[in-house]
Phi, psi and omega in degrees: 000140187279184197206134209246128110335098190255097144004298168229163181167148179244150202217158167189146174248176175289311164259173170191102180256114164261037183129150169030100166070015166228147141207143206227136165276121163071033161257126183282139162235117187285145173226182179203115171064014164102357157281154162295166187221333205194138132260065183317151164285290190236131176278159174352101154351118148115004201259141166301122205215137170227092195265131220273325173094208166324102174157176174229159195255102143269188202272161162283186221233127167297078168297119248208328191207107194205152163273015198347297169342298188287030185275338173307332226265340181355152185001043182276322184252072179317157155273135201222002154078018195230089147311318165286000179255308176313286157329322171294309199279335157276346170283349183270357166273353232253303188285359185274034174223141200277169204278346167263357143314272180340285182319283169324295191296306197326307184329283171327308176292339198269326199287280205346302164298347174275312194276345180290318173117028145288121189275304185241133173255131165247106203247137194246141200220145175265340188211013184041036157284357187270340182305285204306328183309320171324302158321304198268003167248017185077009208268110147263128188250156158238121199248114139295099160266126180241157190253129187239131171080214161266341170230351196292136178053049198280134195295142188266172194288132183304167182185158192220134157221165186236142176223095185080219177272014187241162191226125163239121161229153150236145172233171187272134198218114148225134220310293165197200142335330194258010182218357173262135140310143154310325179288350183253341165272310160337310148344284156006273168304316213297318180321291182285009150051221174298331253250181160298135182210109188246143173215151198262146175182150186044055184284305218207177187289334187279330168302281201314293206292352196261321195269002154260350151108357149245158199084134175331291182318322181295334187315295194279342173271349196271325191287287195309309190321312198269019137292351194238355161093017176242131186252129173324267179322345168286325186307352172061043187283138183240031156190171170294326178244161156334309183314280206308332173297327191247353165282348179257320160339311204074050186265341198272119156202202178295018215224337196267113184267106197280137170230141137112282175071030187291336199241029170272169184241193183296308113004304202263324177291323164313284165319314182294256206317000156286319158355276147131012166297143167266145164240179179242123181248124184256114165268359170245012193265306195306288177336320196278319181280346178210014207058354181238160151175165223304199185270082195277302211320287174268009164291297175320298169334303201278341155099038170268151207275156182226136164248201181222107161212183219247309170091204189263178184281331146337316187207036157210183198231018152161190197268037193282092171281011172256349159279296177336290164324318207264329169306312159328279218302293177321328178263325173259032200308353173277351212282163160286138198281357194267344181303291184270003156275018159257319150333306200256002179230272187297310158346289176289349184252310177330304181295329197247031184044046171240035210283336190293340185253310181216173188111342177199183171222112195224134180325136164101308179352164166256164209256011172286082135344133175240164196211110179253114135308129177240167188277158212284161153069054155266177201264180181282347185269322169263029183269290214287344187285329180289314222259293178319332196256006176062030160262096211212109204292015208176155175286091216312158183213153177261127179239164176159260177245060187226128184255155166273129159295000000 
């Protein structure tokens, strides 16, 4: 079916929530030129309109952290609950496959997430080959060039751009404590000015013992580093946990994006959130690779921005963030369902310094949109509890400024 550009079109569901602390019955949201324009009762005479019927309309959906490259890698690695056995097996599967491999599965994976009613990527890349798929999947990214070791992959200056209603940005990355110097993530950071600046920290228990210099796991993470040419004494570590390690750095402000915190304590949550930094919690990715995942309970509490994101295809078994949201649940059964559908839309456009674009659906907003069907006559207390928890009569789908012709 072809596909049209319309100026202005109106879109309503039986529900619609548009962020935080609204939900709303029968409201159209008018877009104009692929923005919200409005939340309406009824839109403009003559204006296009499609109402979608049983089901609910939210902002698209934030992947706030993922691998797109690694998409080749689809069930190569079951989870097995051994981080340093993961990692062994991905640099030794990693080079046997050609850039047109690589290109394809991305390909695939990124329509796959477009079409689920994904808006936005915080997509973390070793070589930016992956950037134009985004494009050609309907994708707006944030590309992390990450920096490994001590002089290895070094990231080019951020920069944004827009084509239409889509944003291609890059930004600065670095993999993680246990694999950066210090003196070079400071660089870094310093590198990534205001812009988003991300680092994976405390993903498993073999990170915290390494970098406290005890334990079997920590041990066994150490052989492997010096097989890959990173040495413990280089790393400059200037405290025993993570945390505390990239906080003595001065790397953590708002600006700064955290992914996985699964081994942070309580303590530790408490400080971060003076920070005013965000993490990312990928949960089945976490659960497979370390058996946990983090404290979202008491993060949320303590008042830290939380994203959603899927992590690769290396260590989940696709790029679903409505499974995510339902592994959340599933773990956490206490959380407020409205807690983690903010995580997977305003949460993840916060982190990736893009809430002014996405993440809601607010006048100026871009107008890309997801649409779940749900089952008829549920009450207003069980709608966002439906939708998060994957009770979903139909297959989500994106909607937004695009009409069929």
């Amino acid at each position: 079916m072809g596909q049209r550009q319309a100026d202005t079109l109106a879109f309503k569901a039986k529900w619609t929530w548009p962020g935080p602390g609204a939900l709303e019955s029968g409201l159209w949201v008018s877009l104009e030129k692929g923005r919200v324009k409005g939340l309406v009762r009824e839109p403009e005479p003559g204006v296009p309109r499609l109402d979608l019927g049983e089901g609910i309309l939210l902002p698209g959906l934030v992947n706030a952290h993922c691998h797109l490259e690694l998409s080749f890698m689809a069930g190569m690695i079951p989870p097995q609950g051994d981080f340093v056995g993961w990692m062994e097996s991905l640099v030794n599967l990693r080079p046997n496959h050609g850039p047109e491999a690589i290109l394809e599965a991305a390909y695939e994976a990124a329509c796959f997430m477009a079409q689920n009613g994904v808006a936005l990527v915080g997509d973390i890349t070793n070589t930016g080959r992956v950037q134009e798929i985004f494009r050609q999947a309907g994708l707006s990214q944030v590309s992390f060039f990450e920096a490994l070791g001590s002089t290895k992959a070094e990231p080019p200056r951020p920069d944004l751009s827009w084509n239409g209603n889509l944003v291609s940005a890059q930004a600065v990355a670095a993999h993680s404590p246990y694999s950066v110097p210090a003196s070079r993530l400071r660089r870094l950071k310093s590198k990534a000015g205001s812009t988003p600046f991300a680092i994976h920290l405390a993903e498993s228990e073999a990170e915290t013992q390494y970098l406290s210099g005890n334990g079997p796991l920590g041990e066994r993470m150490d052989a492997f580093l010096l097989q890959r040419g990173v040495i413990r004494e280089d790393l400059e570590i200037k405290s025993p946990t993570p945390l505390t390690h990239v906080l003595s750095l001065g790397l953590l402000d708002k600006n700064t994006l955290l992914v996985h915190g699964v081994q942070l304590n309580r303590e530790e949550i408490k400080n971060l959130a003076s920070t005013g930094a965000s993490l990312c919690v990928c949960p089945r990715s976490n659960l497979g690779l370390t058996g946990s995942m983090a404290l979202v309970p008491a993060l949320l509490e303590a008042g830290v921005n939380l994203a959603l994101g899927t992590d690769s295809l290396s260590s989940t078994p696709d790029l679903c963030l409505w499974s995510e949201m339902k592994s959340l649940m599933q773990y956490y059964p206490g959380l407020k369902p409205e807690s983690v559908l903010t995580m997977a839309t305003l949460g993840g456009a916060r982190a990736l310094g893009l809430a002014d674009h996405f993440g809601s659906l607010a006048p100026g907003k871009v107008g890309e949109m997801a649409f779940v069907p749900l089952s008829k006559g549920l009450a207003r207390d069980e709608v966002l509890k439906a939708l998060v928890w994957g009770e979903h009569e139909g297959p989500p789908q994106a909607v937004g400024g695009k009409l069929p012709v």
